[in-house]
Every structure is written in C-alpha cells, then in structure tokens.
VEXLOVO-826312 format. One record per residue: residue in three letters; residue number from 1; x negated, y, z of N, C-alpha, C in turn. Coordinates in steps of 0.02 Angstrom, whole numbers, plus 32768, in hexadecimal, padded with zeros to 4 digits. Example, Ala and Ser with C-alpha at 12.3 -4.5 7.8 and 13.67 -1.06 7.14 Angstrom:
! VEXLOVO-826312
ALA/1/7D6C/7EE4/8186/7D99/7F1F/8186/7D6C/7F5B/8186;
SER/2/7D7E/7F90/8162/7D54/7FCB/8165/7D7B/8002/818A;
//
This chain:
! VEXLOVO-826312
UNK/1/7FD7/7FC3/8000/8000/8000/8000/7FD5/803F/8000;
UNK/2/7F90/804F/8026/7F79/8071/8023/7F2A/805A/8039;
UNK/3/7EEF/809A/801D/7EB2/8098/8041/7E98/80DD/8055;
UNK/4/7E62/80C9/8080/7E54/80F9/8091/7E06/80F6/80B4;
UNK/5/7DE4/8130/80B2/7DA5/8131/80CD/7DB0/814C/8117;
UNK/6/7D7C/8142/8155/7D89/8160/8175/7D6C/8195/8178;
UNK/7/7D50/81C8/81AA/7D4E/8218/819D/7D03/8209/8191;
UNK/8/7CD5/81D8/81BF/7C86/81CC/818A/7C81/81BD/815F;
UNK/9/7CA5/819A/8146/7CA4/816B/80EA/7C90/812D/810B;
UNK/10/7C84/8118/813E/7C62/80C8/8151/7C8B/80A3/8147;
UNK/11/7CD0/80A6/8148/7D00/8063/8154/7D31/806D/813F;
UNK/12/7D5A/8044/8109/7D93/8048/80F1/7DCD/801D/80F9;
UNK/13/7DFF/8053/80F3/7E39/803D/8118/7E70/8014/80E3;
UNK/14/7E85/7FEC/80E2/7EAD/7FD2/80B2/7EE6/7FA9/80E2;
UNK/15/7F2A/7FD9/80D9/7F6E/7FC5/80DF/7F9E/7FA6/80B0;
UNK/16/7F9D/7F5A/80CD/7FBC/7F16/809C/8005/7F11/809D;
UNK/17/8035/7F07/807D/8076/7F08/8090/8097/7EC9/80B2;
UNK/18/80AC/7ECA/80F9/80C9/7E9A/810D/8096/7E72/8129;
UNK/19/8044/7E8D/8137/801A/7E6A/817C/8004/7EB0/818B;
UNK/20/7FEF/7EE0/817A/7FB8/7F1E/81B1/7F9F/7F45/817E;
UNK/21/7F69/7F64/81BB/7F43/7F79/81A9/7EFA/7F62/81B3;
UNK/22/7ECA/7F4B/8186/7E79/7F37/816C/7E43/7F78/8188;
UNK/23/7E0B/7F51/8194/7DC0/7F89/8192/7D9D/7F65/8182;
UNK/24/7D67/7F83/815F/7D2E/7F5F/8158/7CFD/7F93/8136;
UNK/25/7CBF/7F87/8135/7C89/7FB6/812A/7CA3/7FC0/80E4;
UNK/26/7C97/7FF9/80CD/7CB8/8017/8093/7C6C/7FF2/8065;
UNK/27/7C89/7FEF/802B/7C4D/7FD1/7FEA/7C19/7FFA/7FEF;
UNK/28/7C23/8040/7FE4/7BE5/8057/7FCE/7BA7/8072/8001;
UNK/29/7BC9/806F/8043/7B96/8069/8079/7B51/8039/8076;
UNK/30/7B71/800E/8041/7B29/7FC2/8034/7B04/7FDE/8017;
UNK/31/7B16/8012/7FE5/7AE7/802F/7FB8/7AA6/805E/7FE3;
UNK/32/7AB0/8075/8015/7A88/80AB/8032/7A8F/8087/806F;
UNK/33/7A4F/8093/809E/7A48/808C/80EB/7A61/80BC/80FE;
UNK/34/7A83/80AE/814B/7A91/80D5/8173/7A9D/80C7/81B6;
UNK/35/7A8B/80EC/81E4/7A9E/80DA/8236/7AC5/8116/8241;
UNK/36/7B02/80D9/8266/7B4B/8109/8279/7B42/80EA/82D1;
UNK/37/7B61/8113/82F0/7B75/80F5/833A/7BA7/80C1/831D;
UNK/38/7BA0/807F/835D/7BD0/804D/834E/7C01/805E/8372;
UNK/39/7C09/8091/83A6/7C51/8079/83CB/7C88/808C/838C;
UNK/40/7C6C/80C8/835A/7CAD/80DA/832D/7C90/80FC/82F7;
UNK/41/7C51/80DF/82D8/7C2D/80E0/828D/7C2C/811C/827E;
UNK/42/7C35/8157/82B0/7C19/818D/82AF/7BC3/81A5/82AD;
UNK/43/7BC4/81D5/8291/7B92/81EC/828E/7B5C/822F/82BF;
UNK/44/7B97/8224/82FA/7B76/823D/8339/7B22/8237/8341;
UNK/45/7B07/826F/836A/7ABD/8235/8385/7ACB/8214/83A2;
UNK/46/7A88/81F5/83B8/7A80/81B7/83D5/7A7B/81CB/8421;
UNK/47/7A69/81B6/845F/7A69/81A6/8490/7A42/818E/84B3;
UNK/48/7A04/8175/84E6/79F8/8147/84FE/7A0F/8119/851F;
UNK/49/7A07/80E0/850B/7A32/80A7/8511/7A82/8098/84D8;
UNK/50/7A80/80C4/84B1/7ABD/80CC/8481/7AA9/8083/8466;
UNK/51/7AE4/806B/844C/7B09/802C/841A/7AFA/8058/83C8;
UNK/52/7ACD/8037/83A0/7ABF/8052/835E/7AD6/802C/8324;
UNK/53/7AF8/8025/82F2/7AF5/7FF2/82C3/7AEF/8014/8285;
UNK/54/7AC5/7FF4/8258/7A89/7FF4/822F/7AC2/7FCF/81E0;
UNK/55/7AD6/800C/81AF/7B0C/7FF1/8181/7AC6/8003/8142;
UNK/56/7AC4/7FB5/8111/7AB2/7FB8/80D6/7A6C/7F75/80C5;
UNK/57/7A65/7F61/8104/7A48/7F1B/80F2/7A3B/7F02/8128;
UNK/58/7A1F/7EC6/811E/7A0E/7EA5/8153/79DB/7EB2/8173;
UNK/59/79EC/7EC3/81D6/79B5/7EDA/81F4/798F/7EAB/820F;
UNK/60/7943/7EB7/8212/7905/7E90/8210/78F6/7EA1/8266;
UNK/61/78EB/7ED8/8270/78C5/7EFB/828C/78BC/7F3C/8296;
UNK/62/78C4/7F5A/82C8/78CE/7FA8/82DA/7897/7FC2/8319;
UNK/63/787F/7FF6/830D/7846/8022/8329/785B/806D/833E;
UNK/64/7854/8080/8385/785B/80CB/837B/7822/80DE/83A1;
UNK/65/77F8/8102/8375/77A6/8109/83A4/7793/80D9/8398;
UNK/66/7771/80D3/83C6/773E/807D/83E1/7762/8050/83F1;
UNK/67/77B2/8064/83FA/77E7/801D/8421/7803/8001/8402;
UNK/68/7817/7FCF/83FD/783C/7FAD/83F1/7890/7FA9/8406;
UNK/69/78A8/7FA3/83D4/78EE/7FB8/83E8/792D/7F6F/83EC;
UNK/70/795A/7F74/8408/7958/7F0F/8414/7996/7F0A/83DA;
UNK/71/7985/7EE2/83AF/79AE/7EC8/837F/79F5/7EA6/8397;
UNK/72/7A29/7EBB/83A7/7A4D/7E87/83B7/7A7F/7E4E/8398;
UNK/73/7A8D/7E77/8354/7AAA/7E46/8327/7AA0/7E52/82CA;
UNK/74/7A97/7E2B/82C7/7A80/7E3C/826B/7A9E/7E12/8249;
UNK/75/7AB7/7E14/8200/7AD7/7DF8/81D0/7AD4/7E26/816F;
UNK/76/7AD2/7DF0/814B/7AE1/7E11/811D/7AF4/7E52/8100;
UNK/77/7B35/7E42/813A/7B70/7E8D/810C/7B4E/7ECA/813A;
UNK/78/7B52/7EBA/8177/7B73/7EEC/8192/7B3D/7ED9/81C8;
UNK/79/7B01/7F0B/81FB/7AE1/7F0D/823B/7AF6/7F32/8278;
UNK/80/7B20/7F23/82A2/7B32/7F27/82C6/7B10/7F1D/8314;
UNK/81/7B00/7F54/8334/7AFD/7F5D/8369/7AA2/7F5B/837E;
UNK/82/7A7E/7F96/8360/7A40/7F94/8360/7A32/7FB9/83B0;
UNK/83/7A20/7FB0/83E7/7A1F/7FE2/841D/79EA/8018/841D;
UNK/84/79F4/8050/8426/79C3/807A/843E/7997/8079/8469;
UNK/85/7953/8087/847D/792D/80A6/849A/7947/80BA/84E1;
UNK/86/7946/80AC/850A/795B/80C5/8555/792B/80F6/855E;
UNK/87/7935/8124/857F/78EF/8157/85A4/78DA/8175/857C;
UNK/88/78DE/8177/8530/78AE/8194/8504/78C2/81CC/84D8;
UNK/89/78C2/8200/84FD/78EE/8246/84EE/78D3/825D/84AA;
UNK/90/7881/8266/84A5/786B/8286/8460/7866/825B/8425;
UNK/91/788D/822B/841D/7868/8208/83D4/78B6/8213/83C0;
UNK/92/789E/821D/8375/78DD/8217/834A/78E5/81F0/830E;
UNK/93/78A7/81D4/82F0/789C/81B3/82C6/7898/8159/82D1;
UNK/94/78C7/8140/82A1/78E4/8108/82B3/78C2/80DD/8276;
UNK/95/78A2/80BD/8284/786D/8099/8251/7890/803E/824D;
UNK/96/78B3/804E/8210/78CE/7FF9/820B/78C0/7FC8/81D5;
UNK/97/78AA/7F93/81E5/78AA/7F51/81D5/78D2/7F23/819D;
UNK/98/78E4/7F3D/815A/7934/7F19/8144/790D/7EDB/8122;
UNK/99/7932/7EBA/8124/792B/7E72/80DA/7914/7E86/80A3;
UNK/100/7932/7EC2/8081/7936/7EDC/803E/78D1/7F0A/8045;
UNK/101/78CE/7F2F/807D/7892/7F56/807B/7881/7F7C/80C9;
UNK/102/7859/7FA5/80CB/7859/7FC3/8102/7865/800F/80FF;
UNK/103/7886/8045/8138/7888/8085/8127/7887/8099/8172;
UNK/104/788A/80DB/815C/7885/810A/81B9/78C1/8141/81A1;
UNK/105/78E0/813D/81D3/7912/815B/81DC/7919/81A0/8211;
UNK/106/7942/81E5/8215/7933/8207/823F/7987/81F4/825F;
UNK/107/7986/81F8/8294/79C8/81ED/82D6/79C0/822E/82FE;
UNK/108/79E4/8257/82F3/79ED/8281/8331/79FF/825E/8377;
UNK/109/79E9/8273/83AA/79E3/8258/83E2/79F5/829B/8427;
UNK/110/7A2C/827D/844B/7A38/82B5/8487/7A2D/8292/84C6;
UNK/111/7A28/82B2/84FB/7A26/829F/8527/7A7A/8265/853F;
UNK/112/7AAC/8288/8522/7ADC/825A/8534/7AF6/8273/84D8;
UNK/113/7B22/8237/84C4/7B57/822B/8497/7B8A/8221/84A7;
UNK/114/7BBD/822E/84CB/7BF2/81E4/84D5/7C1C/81CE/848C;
UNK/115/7C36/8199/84A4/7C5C/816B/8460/7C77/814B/8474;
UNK/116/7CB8/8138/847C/7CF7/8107/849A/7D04/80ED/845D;
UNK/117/7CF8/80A9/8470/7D04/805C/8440/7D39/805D/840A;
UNK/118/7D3F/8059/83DC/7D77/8044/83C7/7D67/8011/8380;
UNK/119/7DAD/7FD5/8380/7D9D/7F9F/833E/7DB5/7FB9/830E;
UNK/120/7DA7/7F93/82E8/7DA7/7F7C/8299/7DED/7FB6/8280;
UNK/121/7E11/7FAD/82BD/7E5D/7FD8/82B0/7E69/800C/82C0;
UNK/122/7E33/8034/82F3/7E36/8077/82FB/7E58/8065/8356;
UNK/123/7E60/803F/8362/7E88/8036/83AF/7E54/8051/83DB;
UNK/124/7E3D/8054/840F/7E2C/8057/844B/7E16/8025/846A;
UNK/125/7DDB/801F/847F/7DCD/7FE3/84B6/7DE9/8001/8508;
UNK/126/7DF7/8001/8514/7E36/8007/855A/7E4F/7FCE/8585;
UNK/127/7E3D/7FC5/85AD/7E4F/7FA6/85DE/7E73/7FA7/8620;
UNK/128/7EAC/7F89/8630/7ECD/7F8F/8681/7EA2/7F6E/869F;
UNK/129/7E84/7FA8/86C9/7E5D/7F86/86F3/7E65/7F61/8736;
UNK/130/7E9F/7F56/8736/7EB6/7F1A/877D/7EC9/7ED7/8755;
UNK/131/7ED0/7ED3/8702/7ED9/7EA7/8700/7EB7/7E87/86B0;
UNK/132/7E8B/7EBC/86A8/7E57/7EAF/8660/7E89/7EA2/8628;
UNK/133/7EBA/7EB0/8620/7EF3/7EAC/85E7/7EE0/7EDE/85AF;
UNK/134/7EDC/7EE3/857C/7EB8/7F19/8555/7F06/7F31/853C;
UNK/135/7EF4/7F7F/8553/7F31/7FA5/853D/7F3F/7FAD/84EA;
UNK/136/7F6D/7FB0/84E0/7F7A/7FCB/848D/7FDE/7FC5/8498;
UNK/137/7FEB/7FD2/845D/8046/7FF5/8461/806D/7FC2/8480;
UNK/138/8045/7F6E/8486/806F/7F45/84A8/805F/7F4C/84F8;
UNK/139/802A/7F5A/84FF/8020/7F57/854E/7FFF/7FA2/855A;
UNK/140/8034/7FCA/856A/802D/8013/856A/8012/8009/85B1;
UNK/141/7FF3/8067/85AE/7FD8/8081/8606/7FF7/807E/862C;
UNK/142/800F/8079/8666/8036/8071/869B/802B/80CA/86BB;
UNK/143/804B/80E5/86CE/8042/8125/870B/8017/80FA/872E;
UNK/144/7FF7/8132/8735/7FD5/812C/878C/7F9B/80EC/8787;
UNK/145/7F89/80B7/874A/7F61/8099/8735/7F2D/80A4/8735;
UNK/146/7EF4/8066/8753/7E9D/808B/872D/7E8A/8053/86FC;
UNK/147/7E60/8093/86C6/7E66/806D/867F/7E1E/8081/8683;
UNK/148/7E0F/803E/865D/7DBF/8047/864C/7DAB/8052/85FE;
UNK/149/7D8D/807C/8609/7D70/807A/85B8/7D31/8069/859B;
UNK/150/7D22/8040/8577/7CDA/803E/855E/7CD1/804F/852D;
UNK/151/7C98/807F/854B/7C71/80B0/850B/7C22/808C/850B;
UNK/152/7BFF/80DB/84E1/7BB9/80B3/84E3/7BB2/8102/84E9;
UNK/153/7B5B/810A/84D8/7B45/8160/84EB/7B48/818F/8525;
UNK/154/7B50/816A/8559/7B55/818E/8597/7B04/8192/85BC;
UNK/155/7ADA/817E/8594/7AA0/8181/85A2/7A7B/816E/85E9;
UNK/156/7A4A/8196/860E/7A36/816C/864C/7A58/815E/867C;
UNK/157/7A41/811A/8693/7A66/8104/86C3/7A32/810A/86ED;
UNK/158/7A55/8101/8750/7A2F/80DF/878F/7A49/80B5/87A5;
UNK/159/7A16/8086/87BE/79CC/807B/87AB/79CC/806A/8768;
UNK/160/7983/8090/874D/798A/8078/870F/79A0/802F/8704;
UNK/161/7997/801E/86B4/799B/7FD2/8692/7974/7FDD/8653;
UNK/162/7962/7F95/8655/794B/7F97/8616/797A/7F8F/85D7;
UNK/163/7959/7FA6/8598/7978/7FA5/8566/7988/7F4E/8540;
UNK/164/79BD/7F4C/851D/79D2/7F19/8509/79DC/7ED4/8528;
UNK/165/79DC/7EF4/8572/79F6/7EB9/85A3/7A3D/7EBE/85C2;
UNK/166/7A5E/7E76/85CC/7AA2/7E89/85E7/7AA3/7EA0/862F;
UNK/167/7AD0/7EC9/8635/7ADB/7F09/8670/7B07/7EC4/8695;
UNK/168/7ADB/7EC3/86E1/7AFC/7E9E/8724/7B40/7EA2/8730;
UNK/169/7B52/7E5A/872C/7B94/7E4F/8741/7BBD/7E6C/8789;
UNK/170/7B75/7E73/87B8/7BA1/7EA4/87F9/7B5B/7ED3/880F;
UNK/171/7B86/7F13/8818/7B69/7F56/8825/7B35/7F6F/87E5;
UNK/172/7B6D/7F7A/87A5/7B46/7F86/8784/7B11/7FD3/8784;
UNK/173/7AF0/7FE9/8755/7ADF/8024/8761/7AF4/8061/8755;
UNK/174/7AF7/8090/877E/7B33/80D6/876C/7B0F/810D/8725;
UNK/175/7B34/8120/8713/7B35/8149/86E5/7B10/8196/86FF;
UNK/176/7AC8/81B3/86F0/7ACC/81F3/86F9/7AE3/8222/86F2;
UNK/177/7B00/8238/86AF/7B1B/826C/86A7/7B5D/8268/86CE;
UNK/178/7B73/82A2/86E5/7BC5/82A9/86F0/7C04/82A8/86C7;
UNK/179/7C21/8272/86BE/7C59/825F/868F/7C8F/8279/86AF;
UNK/180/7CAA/82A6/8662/7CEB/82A7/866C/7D28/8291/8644;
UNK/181/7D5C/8283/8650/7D99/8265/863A/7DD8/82AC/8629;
UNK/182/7DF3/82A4/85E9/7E1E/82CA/85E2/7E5E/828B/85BD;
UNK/183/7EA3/829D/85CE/7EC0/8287/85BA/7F13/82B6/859B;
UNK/184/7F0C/82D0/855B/7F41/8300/853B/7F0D/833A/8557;
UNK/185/7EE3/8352/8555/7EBE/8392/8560/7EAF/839D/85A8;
UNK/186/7EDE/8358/85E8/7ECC/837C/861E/7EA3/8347/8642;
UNK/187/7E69/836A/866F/7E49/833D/868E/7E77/830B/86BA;
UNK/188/7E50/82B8/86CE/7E5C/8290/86D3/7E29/8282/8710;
UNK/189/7E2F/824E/873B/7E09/823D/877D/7DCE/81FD/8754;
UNK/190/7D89/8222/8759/7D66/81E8/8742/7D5F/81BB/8787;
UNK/191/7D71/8187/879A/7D64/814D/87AD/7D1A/8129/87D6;
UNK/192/7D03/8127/8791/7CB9/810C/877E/7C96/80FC/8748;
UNK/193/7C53/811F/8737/7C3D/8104/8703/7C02/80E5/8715;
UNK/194/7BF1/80AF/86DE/7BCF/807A/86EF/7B94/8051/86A9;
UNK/195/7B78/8024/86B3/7B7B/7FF5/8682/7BB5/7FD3/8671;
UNK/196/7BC2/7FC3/863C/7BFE/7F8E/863B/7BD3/7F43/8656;
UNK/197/7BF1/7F16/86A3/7BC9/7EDC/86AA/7BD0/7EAC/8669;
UNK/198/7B7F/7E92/865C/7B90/7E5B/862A/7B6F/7E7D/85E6;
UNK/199/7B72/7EAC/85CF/7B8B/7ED4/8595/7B45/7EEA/8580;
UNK/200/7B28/7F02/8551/7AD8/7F10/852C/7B00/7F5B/8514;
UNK/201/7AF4/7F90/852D/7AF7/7FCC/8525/7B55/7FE9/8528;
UNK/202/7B89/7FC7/8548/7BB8/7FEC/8537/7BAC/8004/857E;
UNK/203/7BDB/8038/85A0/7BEB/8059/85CD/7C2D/8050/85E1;
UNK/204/7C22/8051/861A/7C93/8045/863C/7C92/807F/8654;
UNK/205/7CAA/808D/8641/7CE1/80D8/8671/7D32/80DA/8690;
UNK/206/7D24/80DA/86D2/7D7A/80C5/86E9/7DA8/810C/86F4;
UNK/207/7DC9/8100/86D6/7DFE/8144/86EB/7E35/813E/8724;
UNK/208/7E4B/816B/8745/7E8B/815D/875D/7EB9/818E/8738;
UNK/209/7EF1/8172/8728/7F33/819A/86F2/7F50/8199/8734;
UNK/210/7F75/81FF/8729/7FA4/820D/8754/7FDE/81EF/8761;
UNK/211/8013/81F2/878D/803E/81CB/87B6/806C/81DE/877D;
UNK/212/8078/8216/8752/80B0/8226/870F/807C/8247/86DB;
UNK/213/8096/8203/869F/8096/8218/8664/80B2/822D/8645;
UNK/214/80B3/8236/85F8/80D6/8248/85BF/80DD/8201/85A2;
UNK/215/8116/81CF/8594/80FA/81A3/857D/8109/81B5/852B;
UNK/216/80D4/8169/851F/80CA/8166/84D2/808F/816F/84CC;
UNK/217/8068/8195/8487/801E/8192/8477/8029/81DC/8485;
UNK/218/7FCC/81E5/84C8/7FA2/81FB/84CE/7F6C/8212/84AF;
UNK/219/7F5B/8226/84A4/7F05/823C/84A2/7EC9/822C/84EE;
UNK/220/7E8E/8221/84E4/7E7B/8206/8508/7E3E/8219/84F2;
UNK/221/7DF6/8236/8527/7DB0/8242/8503/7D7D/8246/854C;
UNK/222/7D36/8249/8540/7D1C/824A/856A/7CFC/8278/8564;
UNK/223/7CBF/829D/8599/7C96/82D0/8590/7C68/82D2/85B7;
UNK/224/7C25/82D7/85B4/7BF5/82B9/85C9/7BB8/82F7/85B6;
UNK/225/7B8A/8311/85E3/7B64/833E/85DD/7B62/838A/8581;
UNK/226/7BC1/838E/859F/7BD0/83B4/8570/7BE1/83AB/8539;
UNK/227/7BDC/8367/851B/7BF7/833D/84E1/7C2F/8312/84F2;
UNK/228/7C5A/8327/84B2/7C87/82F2/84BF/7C99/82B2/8486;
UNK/229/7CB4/8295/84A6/7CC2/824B/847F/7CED/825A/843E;
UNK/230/7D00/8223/8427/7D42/821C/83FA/7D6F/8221/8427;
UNK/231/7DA0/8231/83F8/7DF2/8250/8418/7E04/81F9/8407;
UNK/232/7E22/81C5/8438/7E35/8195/8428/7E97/81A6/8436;
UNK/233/7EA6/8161/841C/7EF3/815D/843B/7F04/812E/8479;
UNK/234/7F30/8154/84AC/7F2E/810A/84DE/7F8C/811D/84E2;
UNK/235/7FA4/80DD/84F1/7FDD/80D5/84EE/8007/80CC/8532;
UNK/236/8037/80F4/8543/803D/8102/857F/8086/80F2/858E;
UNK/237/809F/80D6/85C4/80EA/80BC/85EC/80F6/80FF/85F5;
UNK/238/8141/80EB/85F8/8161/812B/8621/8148/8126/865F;
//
C-alpha cells in the first residue's frame, strides 16, 4: 500500500495490505558505509559506551585510537551493534575492518547522546516495571506506573565498567550524568538510571508516571547533560 524512508534514509518502511507494517535497511545504504546509533539508526553522536551499528558490509574489526572497540554482532546485510569506547572523550575517528576493504570513519562524539530503543516498527522498548510486560497499544501505561526504558548514550557510569561486557545482574552501575524524563512536555520522576543488568551497552531508565494521565498516545523523551533523546510513543490507560 505504501513506502517509505525514514527521516535518515537508513530503513524502509513498507505497508502490506491485510498483515502490517515491514523495516528493513533500505537498499542503497549497502552501497556506501555508514555508522548510525542503533537504538534508532539515527545519526546522533556517539557516546561513551553508546550501541553503534555499522550499515554497508560486513564488520571485521573496529579501532578508535589504539582501542579496540568490541564487535558484538556481524552479518552480511546488516552490522549491528558495534560498542563504543568507554572513557574516551577525544577520539573521533572510527577506523573499520569490512569484508569488502578497510576505511576510517569520523563519529562525532559527546559526552552524553541519549537514544531510547525502538524496533524494526518504530515502537518503543518500554517496560512495566513490576511486571517486565513490554508496553505497546495492547498493554498500555497504567497511572501511577514505573516504566523502564532502554536507551543507550547515557555515557559514564559508577563504578566504572568495562566496555563490551554485560552490565551485573544486581546493583548495576549508576549513570553519571543527571537524567531527565519528560512525558507530553512535562517533567516526569526519574526513578533510576542504570546499566541495563545483563545487557552490552543499553541503559535502563525507570520512570514513575503521575497518578492521572491523558490516556491514549503520549510522547515520551529523555534528556541527559542537555541533549535530548528521540521523541518516542508510549501508550497510556485511562
């Protein structure tokens, strides 16, 4: 019925009649390299500790400086989820490894990025957090709910961690910068931000939603040493 690019050109949208709506890395992204943030194939900077994925061949191997940067998943089509550099504020040049050849790349880099998750469909990674149910229009926000969100780009944590290792299942490490939560333009009670436990560079951030909503779709974003996230959608009960 219809297509569509999204607002980077990375991923195209194709609406089928009578199953959905499709994504997938748009064709001509193969033609040219490029590193987009993975939480939402934007072209934000990067972060320390940010989630990177690497669109146009297969990744070998990645360098920023002298380091090594941890590969976490590679394939044909599509490289997904290269991690950043923890700690390493001045390098910007991203030196990668493909199947096809080798090149160096420049990445703008901030002290914080944020980026709240979202799939293939544009949804939200969102979570009720009393009962890990992932929100979307069937299992809307509740009032008075705390919802977790996982992003990536929230940059240093305490105590540090190392890069491309999974973040501790209990007491993970807190987030430096001061996060904030807006929900329809008005601030929101951040909770906690964290490592996500388990997870190789995403970030949890817990909100508490006020005791009255508006229900229906929200807007929803984060903000983090003056930057803010994507405007996501979260879906809300009366």
């Amino acid at each position: 019925m219809d297509v569509k690019l999204d607002e980077e050109g990375n991923q195209v949208y194709v609406a089928v009649d009578g199953f959905g709506v499709y994504a997938a890395p748009a064709p001509h992204r193969f033609i040219r390299v490029e590193v987009v943030n993975s939480a939402d194939f934007s072209r934000r900077p990067a972060a320390p500790g940010s989630l990177l994925t690497v669109l146009g061949g297969r990744l070998v191997r990645a360098r920023a400086g002298l380091q090594d940067v941890p590969v976490l998943h590679a394939t044909d089509a599509e490289i997904p989820d290269s991690g950043s550099v923890r700690g390493v504020r001045e390098l910007r040049q991203l030196a990668l490894e493909l199947a096809r050849g080798r090149l160096t790349l420049t990445v703008p880099l901030a002290e914080v990025s944020p980026a709240i998750f979202v799939d293939r469909e544009g949804t939200a990674l969102l979570l009720d957090a009393a009962s890990g149910v992932l929100l979307d229009g069937q299992n809307p926000a509740r009032p008075g709910a705390r919802v977790q969100i996982l992003a990536t780009g929230l940059g240093k944590v305490s105590p540090p961690w190392p890069t491309g290792a999974a973040a501790p299942l209990s007491e993970p490490p807190s987030v430096s910068a001061k996060v904030q939560a807006w929900l329809d333009q008005s601030p929101i009670e951040v909770t906690r931000a964290t490592l996500a436990p388990g997870y190789v560079g995403f970030y949890l951030v817990e909100v508490q939603l006020p005791p009255i909503v508006n229900g229906g779709a929200g807007e929803l974003y984060l903000e983090a040493g003056g930057s803010q996230s994507n405007h996501v959608r979260i879906d809300l009960a009366q």
